[in-house]
N, C-alpha and C positions, 0 to 999 in steps of 0.2 A: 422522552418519546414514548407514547401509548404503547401495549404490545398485548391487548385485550383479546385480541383476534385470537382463536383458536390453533395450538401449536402441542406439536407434542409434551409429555409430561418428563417424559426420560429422554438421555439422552442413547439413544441405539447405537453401538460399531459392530460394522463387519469391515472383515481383514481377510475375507477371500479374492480370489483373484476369478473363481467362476461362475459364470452366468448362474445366480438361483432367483428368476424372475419371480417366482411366487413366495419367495420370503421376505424380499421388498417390496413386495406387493401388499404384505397382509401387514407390515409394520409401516404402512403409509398412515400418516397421520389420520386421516378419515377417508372415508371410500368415494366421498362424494368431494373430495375439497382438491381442486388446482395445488397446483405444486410449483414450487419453482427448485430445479438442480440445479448449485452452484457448485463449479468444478474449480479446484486451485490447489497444484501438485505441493505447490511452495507453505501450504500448512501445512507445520509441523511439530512447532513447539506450543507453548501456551502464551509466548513472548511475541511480541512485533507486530506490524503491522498486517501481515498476510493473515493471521486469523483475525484481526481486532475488523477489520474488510467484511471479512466473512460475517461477521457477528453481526455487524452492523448494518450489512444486506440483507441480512434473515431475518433481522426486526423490522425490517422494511415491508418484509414479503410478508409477515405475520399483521404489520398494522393495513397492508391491503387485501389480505382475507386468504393469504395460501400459508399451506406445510412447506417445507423447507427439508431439504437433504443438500448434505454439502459432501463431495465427492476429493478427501482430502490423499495428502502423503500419508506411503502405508503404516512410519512408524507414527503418525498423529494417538492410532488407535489406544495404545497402551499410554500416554500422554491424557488421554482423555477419561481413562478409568484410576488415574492418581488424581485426577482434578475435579471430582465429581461433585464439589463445590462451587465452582466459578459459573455466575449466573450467564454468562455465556453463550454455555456449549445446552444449554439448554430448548435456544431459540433453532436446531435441527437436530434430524437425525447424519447421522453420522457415515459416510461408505468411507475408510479407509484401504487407500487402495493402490496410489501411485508408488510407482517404486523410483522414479525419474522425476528432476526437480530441475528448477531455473532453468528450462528451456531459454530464455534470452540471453544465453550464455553461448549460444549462436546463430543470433540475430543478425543482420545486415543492417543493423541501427548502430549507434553510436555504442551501445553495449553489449557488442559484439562482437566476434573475429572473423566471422565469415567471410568471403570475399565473393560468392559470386554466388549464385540461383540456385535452387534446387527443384528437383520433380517430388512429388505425394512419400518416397521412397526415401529420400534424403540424400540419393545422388546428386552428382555437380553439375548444374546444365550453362549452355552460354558458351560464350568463345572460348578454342581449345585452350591456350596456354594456362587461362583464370583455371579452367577447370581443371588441368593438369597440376598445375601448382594447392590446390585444395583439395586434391584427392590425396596427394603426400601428406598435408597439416594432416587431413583423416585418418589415415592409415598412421601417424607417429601419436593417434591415440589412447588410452588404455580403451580394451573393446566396451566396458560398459558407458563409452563417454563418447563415443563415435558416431555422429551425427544420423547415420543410417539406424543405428540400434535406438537410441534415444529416442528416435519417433515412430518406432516400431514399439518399444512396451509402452511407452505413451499412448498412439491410438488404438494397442491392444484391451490397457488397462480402461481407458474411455469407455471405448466399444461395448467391455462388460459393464462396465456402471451402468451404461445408457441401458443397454438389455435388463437389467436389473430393476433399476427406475422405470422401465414399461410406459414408455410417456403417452398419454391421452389428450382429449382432447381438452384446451386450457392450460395446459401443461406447459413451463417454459423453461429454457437454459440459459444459463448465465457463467458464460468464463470467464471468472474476476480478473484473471491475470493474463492478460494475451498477447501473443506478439508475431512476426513473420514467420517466425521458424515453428512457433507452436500452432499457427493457422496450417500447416501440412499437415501435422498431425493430426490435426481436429476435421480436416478435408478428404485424412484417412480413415478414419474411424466410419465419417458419414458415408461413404461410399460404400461401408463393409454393412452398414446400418439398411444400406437401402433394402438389402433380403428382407426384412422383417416386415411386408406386405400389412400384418395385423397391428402394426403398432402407428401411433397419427406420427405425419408428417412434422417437423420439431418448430420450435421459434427458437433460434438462437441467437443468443447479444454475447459480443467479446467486448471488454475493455481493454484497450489501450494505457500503460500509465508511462512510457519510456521514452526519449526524445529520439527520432529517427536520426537527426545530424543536427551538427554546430554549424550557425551562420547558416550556409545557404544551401539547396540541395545539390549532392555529387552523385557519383555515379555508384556508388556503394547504395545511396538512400532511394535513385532510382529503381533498383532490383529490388531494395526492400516493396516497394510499390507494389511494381510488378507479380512477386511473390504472393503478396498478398489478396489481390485482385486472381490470381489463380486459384487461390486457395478458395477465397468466395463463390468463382463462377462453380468450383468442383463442387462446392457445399451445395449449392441451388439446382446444379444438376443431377445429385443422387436422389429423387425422390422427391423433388421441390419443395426441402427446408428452405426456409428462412434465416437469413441471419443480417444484423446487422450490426456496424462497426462503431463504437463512441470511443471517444478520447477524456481524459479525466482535466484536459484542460482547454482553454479557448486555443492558444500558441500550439498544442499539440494537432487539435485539429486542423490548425492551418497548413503548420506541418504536414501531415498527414497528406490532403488536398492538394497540398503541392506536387507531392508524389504518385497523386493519382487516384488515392483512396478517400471513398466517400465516407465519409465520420460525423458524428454526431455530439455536440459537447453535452458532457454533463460536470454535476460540479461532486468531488468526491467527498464522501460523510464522513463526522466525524461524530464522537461522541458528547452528551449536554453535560457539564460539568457545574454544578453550585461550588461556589467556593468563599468559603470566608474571610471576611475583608481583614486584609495587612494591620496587624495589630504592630509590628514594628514599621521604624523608617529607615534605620540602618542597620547592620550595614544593606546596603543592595539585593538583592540576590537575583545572580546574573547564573541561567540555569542551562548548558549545554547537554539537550539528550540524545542519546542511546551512543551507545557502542562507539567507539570513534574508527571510521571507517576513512580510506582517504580521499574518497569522495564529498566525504561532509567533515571537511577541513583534518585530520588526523594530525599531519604532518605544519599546521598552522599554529598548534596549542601550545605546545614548549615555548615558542617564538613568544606569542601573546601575552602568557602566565606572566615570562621575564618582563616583558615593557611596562606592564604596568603594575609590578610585583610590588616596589617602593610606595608609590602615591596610593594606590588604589586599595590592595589587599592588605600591606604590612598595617596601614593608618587603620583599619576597619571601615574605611569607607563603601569598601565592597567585596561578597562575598562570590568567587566563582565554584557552581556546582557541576560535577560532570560524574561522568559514567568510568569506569578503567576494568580492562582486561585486568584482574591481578598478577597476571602472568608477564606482561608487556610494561606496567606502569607506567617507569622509568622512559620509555620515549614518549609522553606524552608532559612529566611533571620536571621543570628544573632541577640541578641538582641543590639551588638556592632556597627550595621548596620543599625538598625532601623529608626535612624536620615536620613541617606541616601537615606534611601527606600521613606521615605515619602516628600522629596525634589524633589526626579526623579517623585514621581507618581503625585503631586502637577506641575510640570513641563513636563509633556507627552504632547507633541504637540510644546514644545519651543527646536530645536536643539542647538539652542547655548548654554543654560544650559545644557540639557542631555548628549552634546558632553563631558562636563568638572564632568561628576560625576563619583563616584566610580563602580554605579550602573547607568546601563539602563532596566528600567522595561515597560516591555508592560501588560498589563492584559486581561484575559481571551482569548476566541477563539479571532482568529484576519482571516479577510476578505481575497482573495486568494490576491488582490492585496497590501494589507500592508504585509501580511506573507512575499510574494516575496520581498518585497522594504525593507522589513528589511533585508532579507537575503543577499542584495545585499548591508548593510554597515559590514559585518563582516570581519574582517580580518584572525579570526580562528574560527573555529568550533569545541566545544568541547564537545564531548560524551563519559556521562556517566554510558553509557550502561552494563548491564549485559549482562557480555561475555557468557556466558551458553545459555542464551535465544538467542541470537544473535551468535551462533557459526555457522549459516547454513543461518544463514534469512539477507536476504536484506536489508537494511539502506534506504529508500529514502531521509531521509535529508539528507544522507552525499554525493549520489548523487546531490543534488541540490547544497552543498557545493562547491563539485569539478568542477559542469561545470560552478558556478562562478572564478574560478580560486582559492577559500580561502585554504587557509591550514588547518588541521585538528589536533584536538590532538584523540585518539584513542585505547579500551582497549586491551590489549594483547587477541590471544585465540578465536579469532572470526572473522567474514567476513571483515568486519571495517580492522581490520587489514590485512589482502590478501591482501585488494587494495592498502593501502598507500603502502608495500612492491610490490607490481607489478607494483606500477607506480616506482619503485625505478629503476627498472631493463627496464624500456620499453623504447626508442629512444625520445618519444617524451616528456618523464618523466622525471626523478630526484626524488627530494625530493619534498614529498609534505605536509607530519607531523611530529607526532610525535606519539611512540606509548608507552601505558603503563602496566605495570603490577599490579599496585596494586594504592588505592588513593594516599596512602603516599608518592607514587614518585610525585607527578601531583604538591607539589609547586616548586621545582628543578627544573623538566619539564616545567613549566610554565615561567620560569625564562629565562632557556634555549630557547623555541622559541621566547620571546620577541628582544631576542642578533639575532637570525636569521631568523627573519620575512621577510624582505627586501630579505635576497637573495632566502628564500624557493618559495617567492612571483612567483617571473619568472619562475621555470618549473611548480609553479601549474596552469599560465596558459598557458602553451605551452600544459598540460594535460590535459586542459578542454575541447582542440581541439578536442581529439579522445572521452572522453566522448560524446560530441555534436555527433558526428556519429554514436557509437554505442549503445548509450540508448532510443532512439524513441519508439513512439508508431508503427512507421513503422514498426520498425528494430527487435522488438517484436512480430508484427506477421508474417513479413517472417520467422521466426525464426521457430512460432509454424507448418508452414508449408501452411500457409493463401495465396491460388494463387494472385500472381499481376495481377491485371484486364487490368492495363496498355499495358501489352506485347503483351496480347489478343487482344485491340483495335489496337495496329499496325500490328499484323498480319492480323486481318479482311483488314486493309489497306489495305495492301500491295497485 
């Protein structure tokens, strides 16, 4: 991806918490160059996906002619002055500032606990008994985690960004990470926003990336509608911002629409990977990433390791690579495996042993640049994902997967699966996995793409071609509707 366009040279933090409009003012990339704020509490580290988001939207905004400020969590800032190498954090400047994270951690989606509505304030609104019963959940929780306060320093902290950032005209918002609960916050902020008479009226885009409900809509995901749609009308009527809603997938938008809310699909970027073609053929390498969470199978992998621990792993036929708390290990690796574990972890950093084990273990978070350089020895990529959680929501490792060319294996019943089936049907596709319904198929399965790795190999990447063009940070905010600055500069030309 280009990234010619004009952007800052350093990367700037601030770590205050109050309005100093004319110091963000004068460290705006140029005086005359459109902006785009992107806001997301949830960076924090230099790991995951919530900054690799960010990074990847700011090179979007750079290859269509604006500066970039990313408005993150407040300990990002010292995170960012140990990393002053990672080409990255380069593509903005920096407002760290949030003190308050995972907002969807009371959501009326599926990733949520909430149970019934709220007003701008984080009160319970709606029929009494619901409300009764969730003002006790609130009250039994610690106070900095209590739904009222949560979106109280949220659209405090906002509030100052936005005054800070001093948005103009051209000027645009972008909250990478959005959801019911954090649309109150964001409908509070704008209401406190409207005083500011000298500042232009805002454009703002939220994404969506979380499934509202499994199967069909209930009455939990109807409030989440609702909520939301409130949240909006409050935003368009402090001052007539703009905002509009996109979803990071087709299913979530449908979702979405179901409930009432107008959404926009776009397709979520990922980064272009070269990678050097497989100079081995065995064993396999079957590459499970990040962290194991039990969402993305956790409690699967003990089970799995043992099934096909004999055939698969002990023969050399196949190597599985994964991620391990080192503190947790042990629920994750057999105790048949245990010898292995502790050969590969004794051995991290020697490839010609790790090449020959049953097991390749990385531990703990890993850096953006090891994350990538592992990803780029996998031959398959296997997810263990709950298909329920994932029926609507986005994958970005499996993106990362495919526009390395890898193949994937894949559970039935969810997004993960659309794509391997739509790369089946598309010109520049074929086969690129394998997909499954239940674990117990997965050592068959496992058997079975070891016999046709070699030839699934070639259209996964003959597939990685159209990934490469349509998952950008570009390509994402043409999508939400973000004018190209470019076409502007040649017509002033001309």
């Amino acid at each position: 991806m280009s990234t010619n366009a004009a952007q800052p040279s350093r990367t700037r933090v601030r770590e205050s918490n109050t309005p100093t409009p004319e110091k963000l003012r004068s460290d705006s990339p140029c005086d005359w160059q459109s902006r785009i704020l992107f806001v997301d509490d949830n960076v924090r580290s230099i790991g995951g996906h919530y900054l690799e988001l960010a990074s990847l939207l700011a090179e979007g905004a750079s290859e269509l002619g604006y500066g970039a400020v990313l408005t993150s969590h407040r300990s990002f800032g010292s995170v960012v002055a140990r990393h002053t190498d990672d080409p990255r954090l380069s593509m903005f400047q920096v407002d760290s500032r949030f003190t308050v994270r995972r907002m969807e951690n009371w959501s009326l989606g599926i990733d949520g606990p909430s149970r019934c509505k709220r007003d701008l304030t984080g009160r319970p609104v709606g029929s009494s008994p619901e409300r009764l019963r969730q003002k006790i959940a609130d009250w039994f929780c610690r106070p900095g985690r209590r739904p009222s306060r949560m979106i109280e320093q949220w659209s405090d902290q906002f509030y100052a960004s936005l005054v800070d950032f001093r948005p103009r005209r051209g000027d645009v918002v972008v909250v990478n990470t959005a959801g019911d609960f954090q649309m109150l916050a964001l409908a509070r902020a704008m209401k406190r926003f409207e005083s500011h008479k000298t500042f232009q009226r805002c454009q703002i885009h939220a994404v969506f990336h979380f499934a509202v409900y499994e199967g069909r809509p209930d009455w939990r995901s109807i409030q989440f509608g609702d909520q939301v749609n409130a949240s909006v009308a409050a935003i368009r009527n402090s001052g007539g911002h703009r905002i509009q809603i996109h979803a990071t997938t087709e299913p979530l938008r449908n979702q979405l629409r179901r409930v009432g809310i107008s959404a926009t699909a776009i397709d979520y970027p990922t980064r272009p990977r070269a990678v050097p073609p497989k100079t081995r053929e065995t064993p396999v390498k079957v590459l499970l990433a990040g962290l194991p969470r039990a969402e993305k199978g956790r409690d699967e992998i003990r089970r799995l390791l043992q099934a096909i621990e004999p055939e698969m792993l002990r023969s050399g036929r196949m190597q599985v690579s994964l991620q391990c708390d080192p503190r947790r290990w042990q629920r994750v690796i057999p105790k048949s495996l245990q010898d292995v574990y502790h050969t590969a972890v004794s051995g991290i950093g020697d490839d010609e042993t790790a090449g020959n084990l049953a097991l390749e273990i990385k531990l703990g978070n890993l850096s953006s640049d090891d994350y990538h350089r592992w990803l780029d020895t996998a031959d398959i990529g296997l997810f263990l994902y709950d298909a329920k959680r994932y029926v609507a929501r986005c994958s970005g490792v499996l993106l990362e997967m495919l526009i390395r060319g890898s193949a994937v294996i894949v559970p039935e019943g969810c997004w993960l699966a659309d794509q391997v089936r739509l790369a089946e049907t598309h010109p520049e596709g074929g086969k690129i996995g394998w997909v499954y319904r239940s674990i117990d198929e997965l050592p068959s399965l496992m058997r079975q793409a070891t016999d046709e790795i070699a030839e699934v190999r070639e259209s996964c990447k003959r597939y990685a071609a159209r990934i490469t063009r349509r998952h950008s940070g570009t390509q994402s905010l043409l999508a939400m509707g973000v004018r190209d600055l470019r076409e502007t500069t040649v017509e002033r030309a001309a």
